[in-house]
C-alpha positions as CSV (number, residue, x, y, z in Angstrom):
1,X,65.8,61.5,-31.6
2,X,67.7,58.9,-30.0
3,X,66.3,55.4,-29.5
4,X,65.2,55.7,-25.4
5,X,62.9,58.8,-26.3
6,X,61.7,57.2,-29.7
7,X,60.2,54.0,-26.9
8,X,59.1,56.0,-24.1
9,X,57.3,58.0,-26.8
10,X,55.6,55.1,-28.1
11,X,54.8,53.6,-24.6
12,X,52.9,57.0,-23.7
13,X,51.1,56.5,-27.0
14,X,50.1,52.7,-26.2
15,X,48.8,54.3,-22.6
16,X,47.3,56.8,-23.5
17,X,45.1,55.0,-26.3
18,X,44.3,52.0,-23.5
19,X,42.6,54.8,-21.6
20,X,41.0,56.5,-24.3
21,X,39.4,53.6,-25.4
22,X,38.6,52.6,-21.4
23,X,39.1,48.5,-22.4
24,X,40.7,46.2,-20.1
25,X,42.2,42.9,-20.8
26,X,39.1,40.9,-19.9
27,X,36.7,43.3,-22.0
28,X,39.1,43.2,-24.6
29,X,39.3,39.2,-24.7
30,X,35.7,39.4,-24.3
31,X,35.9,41.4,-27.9
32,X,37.6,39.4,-29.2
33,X,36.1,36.1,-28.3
34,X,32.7,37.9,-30.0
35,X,34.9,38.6,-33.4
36,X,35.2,35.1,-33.6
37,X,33.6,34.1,-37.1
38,X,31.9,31.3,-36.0
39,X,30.8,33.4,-32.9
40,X,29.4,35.9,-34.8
41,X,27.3,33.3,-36.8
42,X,25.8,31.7,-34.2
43,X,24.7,35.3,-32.8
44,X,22.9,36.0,-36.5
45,X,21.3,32.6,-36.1
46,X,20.0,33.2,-32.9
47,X,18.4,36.3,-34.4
48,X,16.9,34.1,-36.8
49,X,15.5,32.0,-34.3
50,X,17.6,29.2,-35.8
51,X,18.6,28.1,-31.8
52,X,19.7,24.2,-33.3
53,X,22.2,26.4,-36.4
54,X,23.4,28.1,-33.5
55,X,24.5,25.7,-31.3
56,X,26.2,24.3,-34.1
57,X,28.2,27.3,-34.8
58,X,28.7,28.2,-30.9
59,X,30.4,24.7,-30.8
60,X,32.6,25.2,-33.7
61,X,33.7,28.3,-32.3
62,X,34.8,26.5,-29.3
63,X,37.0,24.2,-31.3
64,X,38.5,27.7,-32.8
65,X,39.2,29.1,-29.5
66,X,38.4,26.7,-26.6
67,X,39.0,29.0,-23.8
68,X,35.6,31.1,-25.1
69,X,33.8,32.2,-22.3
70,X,31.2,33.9,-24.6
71,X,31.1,30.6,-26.5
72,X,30.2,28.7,-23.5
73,X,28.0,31.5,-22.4
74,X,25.8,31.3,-25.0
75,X,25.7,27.8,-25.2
76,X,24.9,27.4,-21.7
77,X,21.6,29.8,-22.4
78,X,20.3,27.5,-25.5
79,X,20.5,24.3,-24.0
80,X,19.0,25.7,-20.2
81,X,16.0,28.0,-22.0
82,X,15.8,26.8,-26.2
83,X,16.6,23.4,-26.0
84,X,15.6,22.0,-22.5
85,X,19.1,20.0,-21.8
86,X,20.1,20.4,-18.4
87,X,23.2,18.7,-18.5
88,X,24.7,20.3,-21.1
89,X,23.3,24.0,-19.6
90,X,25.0,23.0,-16.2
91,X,28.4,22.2,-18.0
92,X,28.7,25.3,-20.0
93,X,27.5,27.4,-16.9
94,X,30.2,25.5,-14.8
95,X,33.2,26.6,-17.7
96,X,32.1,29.8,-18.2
97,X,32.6,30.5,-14.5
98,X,35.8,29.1,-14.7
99,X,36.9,31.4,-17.1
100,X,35.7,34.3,-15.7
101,X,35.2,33.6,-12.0
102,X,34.5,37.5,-11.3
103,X,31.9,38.0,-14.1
104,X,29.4,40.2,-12.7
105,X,26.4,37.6,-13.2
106,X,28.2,35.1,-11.7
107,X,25.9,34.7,-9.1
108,X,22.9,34.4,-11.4
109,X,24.6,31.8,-13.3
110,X,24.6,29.5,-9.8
111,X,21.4,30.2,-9.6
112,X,20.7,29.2,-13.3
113,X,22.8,25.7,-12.6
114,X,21.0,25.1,-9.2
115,X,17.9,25.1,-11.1
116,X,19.2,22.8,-13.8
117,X,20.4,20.4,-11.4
118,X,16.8,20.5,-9.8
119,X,15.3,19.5,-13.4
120,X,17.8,17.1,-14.0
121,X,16.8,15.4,-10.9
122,X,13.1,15.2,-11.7
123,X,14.0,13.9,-15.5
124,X,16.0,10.8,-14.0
125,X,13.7,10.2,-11.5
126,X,9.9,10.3,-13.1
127,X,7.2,10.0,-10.7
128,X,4.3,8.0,-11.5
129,X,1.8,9.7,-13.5
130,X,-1.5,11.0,-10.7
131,X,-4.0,9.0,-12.1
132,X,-2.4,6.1,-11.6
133,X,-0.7,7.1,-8.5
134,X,-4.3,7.2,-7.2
135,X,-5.5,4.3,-8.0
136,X,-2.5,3.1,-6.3
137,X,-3.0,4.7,-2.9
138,X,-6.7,3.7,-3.1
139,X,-6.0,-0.1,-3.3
140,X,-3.1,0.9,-0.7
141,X,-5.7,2.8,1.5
142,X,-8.4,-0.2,1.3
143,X,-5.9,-3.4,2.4
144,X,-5.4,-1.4,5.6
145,X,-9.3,-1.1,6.6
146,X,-9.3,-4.7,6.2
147,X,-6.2,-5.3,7.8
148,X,-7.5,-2.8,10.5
149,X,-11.1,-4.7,10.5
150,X,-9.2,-8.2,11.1
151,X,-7.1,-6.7,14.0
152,X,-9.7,-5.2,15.4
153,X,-11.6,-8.5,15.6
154,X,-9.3,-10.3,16.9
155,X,-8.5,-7.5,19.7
156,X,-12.2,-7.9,20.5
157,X,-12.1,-11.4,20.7
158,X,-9.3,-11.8,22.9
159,X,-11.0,-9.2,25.2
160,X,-14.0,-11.2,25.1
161,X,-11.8,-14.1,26.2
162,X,-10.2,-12.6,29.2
163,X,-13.3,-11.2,30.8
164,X,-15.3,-14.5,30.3
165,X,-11.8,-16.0,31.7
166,X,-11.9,-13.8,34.9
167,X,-15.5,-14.1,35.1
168,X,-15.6,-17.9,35.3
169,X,-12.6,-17.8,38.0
170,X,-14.0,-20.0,40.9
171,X,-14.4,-17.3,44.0
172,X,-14.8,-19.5,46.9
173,X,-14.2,-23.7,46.7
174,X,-17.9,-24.3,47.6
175,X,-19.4,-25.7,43.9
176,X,-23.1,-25.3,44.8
177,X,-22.5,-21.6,45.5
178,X,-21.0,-20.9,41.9
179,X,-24.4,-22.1,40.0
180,X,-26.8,-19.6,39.2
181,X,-30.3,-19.8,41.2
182,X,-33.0,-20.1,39.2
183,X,-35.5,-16.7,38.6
184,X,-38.3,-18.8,40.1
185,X,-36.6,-21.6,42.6
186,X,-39.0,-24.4,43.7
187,X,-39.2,-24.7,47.0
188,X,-37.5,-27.3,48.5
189,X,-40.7,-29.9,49.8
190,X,-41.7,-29.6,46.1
191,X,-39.7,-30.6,43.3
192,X,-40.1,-30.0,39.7
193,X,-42.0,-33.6,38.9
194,X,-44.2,-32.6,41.9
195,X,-45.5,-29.3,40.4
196,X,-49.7,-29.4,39.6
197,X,-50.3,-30.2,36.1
198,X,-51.4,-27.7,34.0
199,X,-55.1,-27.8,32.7
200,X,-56.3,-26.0,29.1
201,X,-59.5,-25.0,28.1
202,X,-60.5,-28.8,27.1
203,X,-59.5,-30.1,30.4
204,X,-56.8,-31.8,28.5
205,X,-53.2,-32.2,30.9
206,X,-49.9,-30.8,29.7
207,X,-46.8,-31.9,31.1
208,X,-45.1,-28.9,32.6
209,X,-42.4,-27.6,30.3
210,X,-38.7,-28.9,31.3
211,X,-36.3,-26.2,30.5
212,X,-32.0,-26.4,30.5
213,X,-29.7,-23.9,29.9
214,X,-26.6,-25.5,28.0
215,X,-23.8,-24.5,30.0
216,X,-20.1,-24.0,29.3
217,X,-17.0,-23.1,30.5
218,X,-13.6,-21.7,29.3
219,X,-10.5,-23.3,30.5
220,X,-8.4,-20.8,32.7
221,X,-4.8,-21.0,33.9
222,X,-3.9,-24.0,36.5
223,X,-7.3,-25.5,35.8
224,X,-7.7,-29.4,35.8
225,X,-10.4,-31.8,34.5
226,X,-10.6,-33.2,38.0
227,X,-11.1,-29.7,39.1
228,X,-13.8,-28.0,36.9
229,X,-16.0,-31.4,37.3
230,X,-15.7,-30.6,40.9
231,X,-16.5,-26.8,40.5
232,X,-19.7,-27.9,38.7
233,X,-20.5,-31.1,40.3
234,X,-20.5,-33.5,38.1
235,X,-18.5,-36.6,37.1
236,X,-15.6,-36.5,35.6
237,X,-16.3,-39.6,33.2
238,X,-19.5,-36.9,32.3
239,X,-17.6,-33.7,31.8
240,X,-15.1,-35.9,29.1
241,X,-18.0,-37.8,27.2
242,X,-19.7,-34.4,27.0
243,X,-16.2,-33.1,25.4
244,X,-15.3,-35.7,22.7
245,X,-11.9,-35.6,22.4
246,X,-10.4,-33.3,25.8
247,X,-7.1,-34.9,26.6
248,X,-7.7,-34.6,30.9
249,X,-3.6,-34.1,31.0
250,X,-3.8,-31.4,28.4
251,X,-6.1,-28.8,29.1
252,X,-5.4,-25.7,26.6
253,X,-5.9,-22.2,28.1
254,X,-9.1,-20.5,26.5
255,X,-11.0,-23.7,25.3
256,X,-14.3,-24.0,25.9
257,X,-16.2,-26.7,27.3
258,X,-19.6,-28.6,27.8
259,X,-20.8,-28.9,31.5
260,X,-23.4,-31.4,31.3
261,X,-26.1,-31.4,33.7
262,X,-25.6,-32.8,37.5
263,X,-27.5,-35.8,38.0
């Protein structure tokens, strides 16, 4: 037999035993990678539920044969589910698809790394435990009533302001108009000293009872000393002795002030 038929003969064998045995090159590598001593230690460990011995020999057999998908595989698995790591479970995932980018679970793995990169954010970044937390937001929760309550004040009391502003906002230049008439007004032939004296069961005489209504007034805009002691009719050397202290040339929006009583 000559030397050509003597290699096609043994090419047709090498076939033919490839298709019996139905292995391709990446199950076969996969075999292999599996045969790995150190490989198949880690495997008996993991059996044994020895997950920390196995990670051991999983790594050595990486420094056997660093291109180990299996290897990283496994690894991957012990450090995501045995040995809550999530850094190290994402990088084994990450090489294992780089060695076999068409593996069939390929998809689960991403799925497997999404979810370790979802722990691994929640490990960096604790949250505060709930009970405190809570006691937190309470604290949080009761500065802004009172902030709220003080606002609110305030709000009111500039409202209160305004009106008693608008209200006190001379209508027509006539002063006398602008008092309020009495409930019972004395007639005019009759004054108050004039009024009959009152007498009590013991024929005693009472005075009749003097009565004044303090009276006050809240500086609006353009308003003047000159011009409010006008309004009311009164001096002004009487509207500044009833108000200590008022500066005529600066009269300050909103302050209130004394009328006294006309003479």
């Amino acid at each position: 037999m000559s030397f050509r038929i003597r290699y096609a003969f043994c090419v047709s064998i090498a076939i033919a035993g490839v298709a019996l045995t139905g292995c391709s090159p990446s199950s076969q590598s996969q075999l292999d990678e599996e045969k790995e001593p150190h490989f198949e230690l880690g495997r008996s460990r993991v059996n044994a539920m020895d997950f920390q011995g196995a990670i051991e020999a999983f790594e050595e057999s990486l420094e056997a044969n660093p291109r180990s998908a299996s290897a990283h595989f496994n690894l991957a698995w012990l450090y995501d589910e045995k040995e809550s790591d999530p850094a190290a479970a994402i990088y084994h995932y990450q090489e294992y698809l780089k060695l076999r980018p068409d593996a069939d679970n390929a998809e689960v793995i991403k799925q497997r790394i999404y979810r370790c990169k979802q722990q691994l954010a929640a490990d960096v970044l604790p949250l505060p435990s709930t009970p405190d937390a809570q006691r937190e937001l309470e604290q949080l929760a009761e500065q802004n009533r009172e902030l709220q309550d003080e606002v609110d004040k305030w709000r009111a009391y500039y409202v209160s302001q305004m009106a008693a502003a608008k209200t006190n906002s001379p209508p027509q230049s006539d002063s006398a108009a602008l008092q309020t008439p009495s409930p019972n007004p004395v007639p005019p032939a009759q004054s108050v000293s004039q009024q009959p004296s009152v007498v009590d069961a013991n024929h005693s005489v009472s005075a009749p009872a003097k009565t004044s209504t303090p009276r006050t007034h809240i500086v609006a805009s353009g308003e003047t000393a000159i011009r409010i002691a006008h309004r009311y009719g009164v001096p002004l050397d009487a509207l500044l002795s009833a108000n200590p202290g008022l500066n005529p040339k600066r009269m300050r929006i909103g302050l209130v002030l004394n009328i006294p009583s006309s003479q």
